[in-house]
GUDO-855743 format. One record per residue: x, y, z of N, C-alpha, C in turn; residue number from 1. Coordinates in nm, 2 decimals, always signed. Layout:
<nodes>
NODE     n_px     n_py     n_pz    ca_px    ca_py    ca_pz     c_px     c_py     c_pz     i
NODE        X        Y        Z        X        Y        Z        X        Y        Z   NUM
...
</nodes>
This chain:
<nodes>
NODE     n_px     n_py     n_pz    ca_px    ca_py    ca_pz     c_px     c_py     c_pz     i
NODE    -2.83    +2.21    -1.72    -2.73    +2.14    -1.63    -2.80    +2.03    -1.57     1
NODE    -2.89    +2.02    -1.51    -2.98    +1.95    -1.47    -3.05    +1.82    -1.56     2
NODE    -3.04    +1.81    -1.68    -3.04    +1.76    -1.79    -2.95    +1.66    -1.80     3
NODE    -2.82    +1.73    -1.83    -2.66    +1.63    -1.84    -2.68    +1.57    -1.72     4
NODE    -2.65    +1.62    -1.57    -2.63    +1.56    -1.47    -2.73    +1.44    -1.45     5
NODE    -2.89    +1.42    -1.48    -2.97    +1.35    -1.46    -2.92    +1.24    -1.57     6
NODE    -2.85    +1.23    -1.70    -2.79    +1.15    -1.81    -2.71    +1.07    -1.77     7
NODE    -2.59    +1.17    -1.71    -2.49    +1.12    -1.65    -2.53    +1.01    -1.56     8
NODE    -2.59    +1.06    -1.47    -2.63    +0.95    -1.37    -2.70    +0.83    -1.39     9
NODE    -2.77    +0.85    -1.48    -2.86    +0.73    -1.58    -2.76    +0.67    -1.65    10
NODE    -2.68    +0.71    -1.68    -2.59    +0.64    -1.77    -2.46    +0.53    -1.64    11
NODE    -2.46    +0.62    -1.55    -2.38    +0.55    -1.41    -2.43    +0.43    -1.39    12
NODE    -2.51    +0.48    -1.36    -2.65    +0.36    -1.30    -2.67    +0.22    -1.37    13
NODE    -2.64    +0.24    -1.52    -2.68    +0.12    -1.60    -2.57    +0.08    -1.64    14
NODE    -2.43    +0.14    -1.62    -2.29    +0.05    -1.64    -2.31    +0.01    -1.48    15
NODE    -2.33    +0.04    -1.34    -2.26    +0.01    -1.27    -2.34    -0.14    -1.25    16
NODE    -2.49    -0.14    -1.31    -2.61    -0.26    -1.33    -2.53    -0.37    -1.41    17
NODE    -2.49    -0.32    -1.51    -2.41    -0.44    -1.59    -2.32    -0.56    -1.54    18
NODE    -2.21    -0.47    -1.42    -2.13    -0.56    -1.34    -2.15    -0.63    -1.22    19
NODE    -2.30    -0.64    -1.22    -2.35    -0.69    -1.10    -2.42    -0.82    -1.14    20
NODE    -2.29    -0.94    -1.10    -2.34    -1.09    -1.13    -2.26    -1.16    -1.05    21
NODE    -2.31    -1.26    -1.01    -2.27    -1.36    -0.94    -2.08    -1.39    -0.98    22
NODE    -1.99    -1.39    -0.84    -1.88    -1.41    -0.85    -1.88    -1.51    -0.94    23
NODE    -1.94    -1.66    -0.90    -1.89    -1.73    -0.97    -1.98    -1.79    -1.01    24
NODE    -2.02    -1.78    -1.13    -2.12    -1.79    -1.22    -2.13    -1.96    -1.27    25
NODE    -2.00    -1.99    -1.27    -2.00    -2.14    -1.35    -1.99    -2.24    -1.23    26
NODE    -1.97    -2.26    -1.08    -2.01    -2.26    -0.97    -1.84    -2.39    -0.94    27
NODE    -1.78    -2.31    -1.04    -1.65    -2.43    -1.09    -1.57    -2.39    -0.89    28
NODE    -1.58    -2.31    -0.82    -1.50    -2.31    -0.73    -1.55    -2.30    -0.59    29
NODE    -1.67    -2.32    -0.63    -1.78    -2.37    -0.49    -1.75    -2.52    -0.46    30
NODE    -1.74    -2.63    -0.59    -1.70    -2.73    -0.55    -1.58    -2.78    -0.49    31
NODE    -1.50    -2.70    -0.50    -1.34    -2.71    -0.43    -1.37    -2.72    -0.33    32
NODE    -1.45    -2.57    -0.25    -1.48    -2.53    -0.10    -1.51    -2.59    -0.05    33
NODE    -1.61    -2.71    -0.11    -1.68    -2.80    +0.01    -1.62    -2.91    +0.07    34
NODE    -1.66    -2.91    +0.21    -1.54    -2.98    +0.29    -1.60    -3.17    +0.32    35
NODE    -1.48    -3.21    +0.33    -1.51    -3.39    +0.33    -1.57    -3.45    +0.47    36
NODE    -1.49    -3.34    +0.59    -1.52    -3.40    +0.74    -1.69    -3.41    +0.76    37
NODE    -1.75    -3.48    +0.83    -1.88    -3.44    +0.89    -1.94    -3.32    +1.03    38
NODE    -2.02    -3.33    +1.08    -2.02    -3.21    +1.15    -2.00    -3.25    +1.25    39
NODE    -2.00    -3.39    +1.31    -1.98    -3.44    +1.40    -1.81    -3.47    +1.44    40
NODE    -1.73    -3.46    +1.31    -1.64    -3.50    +1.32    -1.52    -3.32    +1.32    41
NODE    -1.59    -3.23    +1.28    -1.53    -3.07    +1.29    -1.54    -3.11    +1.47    42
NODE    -1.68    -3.13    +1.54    -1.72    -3.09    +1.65    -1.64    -3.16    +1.79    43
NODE    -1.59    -3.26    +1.71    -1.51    -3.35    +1.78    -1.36    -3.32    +1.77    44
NODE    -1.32    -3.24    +1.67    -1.16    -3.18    +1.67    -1.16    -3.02    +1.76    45
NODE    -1.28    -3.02    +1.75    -1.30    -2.85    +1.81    -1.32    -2.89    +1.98    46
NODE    -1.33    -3.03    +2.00    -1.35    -3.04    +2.16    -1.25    -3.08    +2.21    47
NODE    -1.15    -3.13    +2.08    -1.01    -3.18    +2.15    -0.91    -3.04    +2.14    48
NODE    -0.94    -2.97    +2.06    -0.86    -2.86    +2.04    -0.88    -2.77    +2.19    49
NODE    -1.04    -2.79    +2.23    -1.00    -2.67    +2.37    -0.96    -2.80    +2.49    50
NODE    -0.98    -2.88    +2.47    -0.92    -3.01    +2.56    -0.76    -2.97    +2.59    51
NODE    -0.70    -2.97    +2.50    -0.57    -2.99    +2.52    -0.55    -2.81    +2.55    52
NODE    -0.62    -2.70    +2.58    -0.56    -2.58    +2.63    -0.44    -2.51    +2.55    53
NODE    -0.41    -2.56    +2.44    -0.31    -2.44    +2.37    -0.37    -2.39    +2.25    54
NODE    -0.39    -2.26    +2.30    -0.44    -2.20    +2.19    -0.30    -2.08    +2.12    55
NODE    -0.26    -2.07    +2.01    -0.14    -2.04    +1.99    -0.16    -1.88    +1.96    56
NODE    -0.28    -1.81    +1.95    -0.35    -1.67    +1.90    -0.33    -1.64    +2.06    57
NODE    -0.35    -1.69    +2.17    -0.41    -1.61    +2.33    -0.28    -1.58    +2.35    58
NODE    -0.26    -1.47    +2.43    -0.19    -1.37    +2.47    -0.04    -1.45    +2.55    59
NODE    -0.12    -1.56    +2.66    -0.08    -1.61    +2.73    +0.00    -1.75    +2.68    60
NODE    -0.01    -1.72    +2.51    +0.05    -1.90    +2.47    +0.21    -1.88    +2.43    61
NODE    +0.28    -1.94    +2.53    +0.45    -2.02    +2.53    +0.48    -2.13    +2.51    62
NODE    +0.50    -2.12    +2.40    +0.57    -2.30    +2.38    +0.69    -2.31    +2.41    63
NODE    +0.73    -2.20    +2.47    +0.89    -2.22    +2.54    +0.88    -2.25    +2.69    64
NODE    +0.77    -2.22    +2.73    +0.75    -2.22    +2.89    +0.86    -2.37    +2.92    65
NODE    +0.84    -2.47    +2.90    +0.88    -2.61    +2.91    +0.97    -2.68    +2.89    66
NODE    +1.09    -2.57    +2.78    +1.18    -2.63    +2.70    +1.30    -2.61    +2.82    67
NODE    +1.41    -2.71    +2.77    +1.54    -2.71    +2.84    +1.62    -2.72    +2.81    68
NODE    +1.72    -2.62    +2.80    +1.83    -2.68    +2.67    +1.93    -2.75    +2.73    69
NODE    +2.02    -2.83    +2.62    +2.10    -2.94    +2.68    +2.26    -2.84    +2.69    70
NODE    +2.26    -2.72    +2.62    +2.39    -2.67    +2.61    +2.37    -2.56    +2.73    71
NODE    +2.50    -2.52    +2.76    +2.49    -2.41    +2.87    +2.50    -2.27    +2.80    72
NODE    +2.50    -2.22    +2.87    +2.50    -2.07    +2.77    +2.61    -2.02    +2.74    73
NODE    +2.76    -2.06    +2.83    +2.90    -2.04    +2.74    +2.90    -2.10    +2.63    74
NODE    +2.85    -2.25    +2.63    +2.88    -2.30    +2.48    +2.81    -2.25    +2.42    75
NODE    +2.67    -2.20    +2.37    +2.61    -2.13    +2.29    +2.72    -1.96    +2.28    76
NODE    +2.74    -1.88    +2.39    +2.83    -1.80    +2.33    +2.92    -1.80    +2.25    77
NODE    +3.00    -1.91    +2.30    +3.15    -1.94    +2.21    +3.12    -1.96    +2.05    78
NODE    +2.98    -2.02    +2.07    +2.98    -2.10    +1.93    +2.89    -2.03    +1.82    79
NODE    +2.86    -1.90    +1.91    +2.83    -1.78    +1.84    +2.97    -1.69    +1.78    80
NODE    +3.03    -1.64    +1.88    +3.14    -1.60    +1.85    +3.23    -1.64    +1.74    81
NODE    +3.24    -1.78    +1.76    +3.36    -1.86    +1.68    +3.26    -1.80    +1.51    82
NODE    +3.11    -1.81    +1.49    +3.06    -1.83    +1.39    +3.01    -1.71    +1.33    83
NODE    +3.05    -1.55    +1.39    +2.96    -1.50    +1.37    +3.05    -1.40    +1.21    84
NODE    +3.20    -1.37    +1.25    +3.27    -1.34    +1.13    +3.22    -1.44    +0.97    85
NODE    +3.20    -1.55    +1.00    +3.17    -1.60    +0.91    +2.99    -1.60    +0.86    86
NODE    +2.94    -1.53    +0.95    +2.80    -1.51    +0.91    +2.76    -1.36    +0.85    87
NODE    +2.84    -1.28    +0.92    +2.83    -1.16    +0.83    +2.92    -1.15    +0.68    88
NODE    +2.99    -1.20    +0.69    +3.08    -1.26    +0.54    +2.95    -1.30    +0.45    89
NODE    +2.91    -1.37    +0.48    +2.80    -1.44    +0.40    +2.66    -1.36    +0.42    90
NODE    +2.67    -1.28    +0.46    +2.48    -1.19    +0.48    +2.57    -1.05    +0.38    91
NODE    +2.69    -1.04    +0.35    +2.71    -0.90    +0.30    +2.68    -0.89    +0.12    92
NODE    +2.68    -0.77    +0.09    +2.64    -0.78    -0.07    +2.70    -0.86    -0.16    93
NODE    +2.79    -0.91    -0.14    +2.84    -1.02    -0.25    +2.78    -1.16    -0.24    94
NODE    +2.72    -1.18    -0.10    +2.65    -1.30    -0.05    +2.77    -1.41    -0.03    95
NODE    +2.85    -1.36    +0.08    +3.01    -1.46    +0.06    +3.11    -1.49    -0.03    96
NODE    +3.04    -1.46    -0.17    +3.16    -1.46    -0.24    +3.31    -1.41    -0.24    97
NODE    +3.36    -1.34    -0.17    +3.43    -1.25    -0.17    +3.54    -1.34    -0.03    98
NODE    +3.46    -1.40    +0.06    +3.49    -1.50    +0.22    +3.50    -1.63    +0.13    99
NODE    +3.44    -1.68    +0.07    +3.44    -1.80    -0.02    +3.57    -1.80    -0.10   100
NODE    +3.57    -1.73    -0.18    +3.70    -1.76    -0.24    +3.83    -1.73    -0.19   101
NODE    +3.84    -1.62    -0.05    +3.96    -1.61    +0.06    +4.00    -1.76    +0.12   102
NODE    +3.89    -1.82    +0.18    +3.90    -1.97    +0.21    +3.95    -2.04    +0.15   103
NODE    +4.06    -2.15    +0.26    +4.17    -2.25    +0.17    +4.04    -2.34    +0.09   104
NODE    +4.02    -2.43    +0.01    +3.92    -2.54    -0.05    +3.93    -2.63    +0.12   105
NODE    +3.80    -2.71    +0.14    +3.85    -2.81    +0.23    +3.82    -2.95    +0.12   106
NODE    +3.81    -2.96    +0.02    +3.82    -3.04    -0.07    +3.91    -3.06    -0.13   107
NODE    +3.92    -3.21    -0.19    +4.05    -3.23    -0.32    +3.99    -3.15    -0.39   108
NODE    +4.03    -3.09    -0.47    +3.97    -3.07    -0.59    +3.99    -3.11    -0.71   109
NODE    +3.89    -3.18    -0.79    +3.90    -3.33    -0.89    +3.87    -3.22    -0.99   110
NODE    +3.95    -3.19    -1.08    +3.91    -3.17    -1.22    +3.87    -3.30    -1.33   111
NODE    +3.77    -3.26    -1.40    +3.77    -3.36    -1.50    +3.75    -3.29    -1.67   112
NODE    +3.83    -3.34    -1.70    +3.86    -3.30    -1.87    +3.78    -3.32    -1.97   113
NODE    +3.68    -3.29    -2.08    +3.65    -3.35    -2.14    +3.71    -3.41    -2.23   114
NODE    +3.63    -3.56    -2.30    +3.68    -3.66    -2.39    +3.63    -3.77    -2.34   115
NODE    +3.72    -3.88    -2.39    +3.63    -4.02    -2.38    +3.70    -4.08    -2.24   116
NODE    +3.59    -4.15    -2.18    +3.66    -4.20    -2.08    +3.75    -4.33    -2.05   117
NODE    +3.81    -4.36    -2.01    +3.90    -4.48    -2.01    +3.84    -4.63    -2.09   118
NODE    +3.70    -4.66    -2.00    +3.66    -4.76    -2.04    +3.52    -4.70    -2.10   119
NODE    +3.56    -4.65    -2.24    +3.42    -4.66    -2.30    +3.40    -4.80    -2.37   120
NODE    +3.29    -4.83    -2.38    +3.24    -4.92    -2.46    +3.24    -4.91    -2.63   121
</nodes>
């Protein structure tokens, strides 16, 4: 028993030896990686980045803090309301089709026939 098990393991040992080589051998994707900026010039985005205080990962980051909207909040109701039958129409399994073809056209609708056209050449 002792025998097989010591084989086995010898034999583990020299497949698992075999797959052990450099990712990337032909070094074809090391050259993509390397970057154009200089270190001076990383060091100088990284001093305006904590300059300007928004960090978008910290706990504390709102980009809404500041915003104002120009509509009041009835109009945004109403215009929810007016819109929302027609949004579930179109989120349901047929994907609207079903609300789509209920609807008058708000188009002419231009058929065109095939054949030759008036002024062919």
């Amino acid at each position: 028993m002792n025998r097989s098990s010591l084989v086995i393991a010898a034999l583990s040992l020299a497949a698992f030896a075999a797959q052990a080589q450099d990712a990337d051998p032909s070094g074809q994707f090391a050259a993509g990686a390397a970057g154009q900026a200089t270190r001076a010039a990383v060091q100088a985005e990284l001093a305006a980045y904590k300059q300007a205080g928004v960090n978008p990962y910290s706990i504390s980051y709102n980009p809404l803090k500041s915003f104002r909207s120009t509509r009041s909040r009835a109009e945004v109701q109403a215009e929810y309301i007016g819109s929302r039958d027609a949004v579930a129409a179109m989120t349901r399994e047929d994907s609207g089709s079903a609300f789509l073809a209920a609807r008058p056209s708000t188009t002419q609708d231009v058929r065109h026939l095939a054949g030759q056209p008036a002024n062919a050449l």
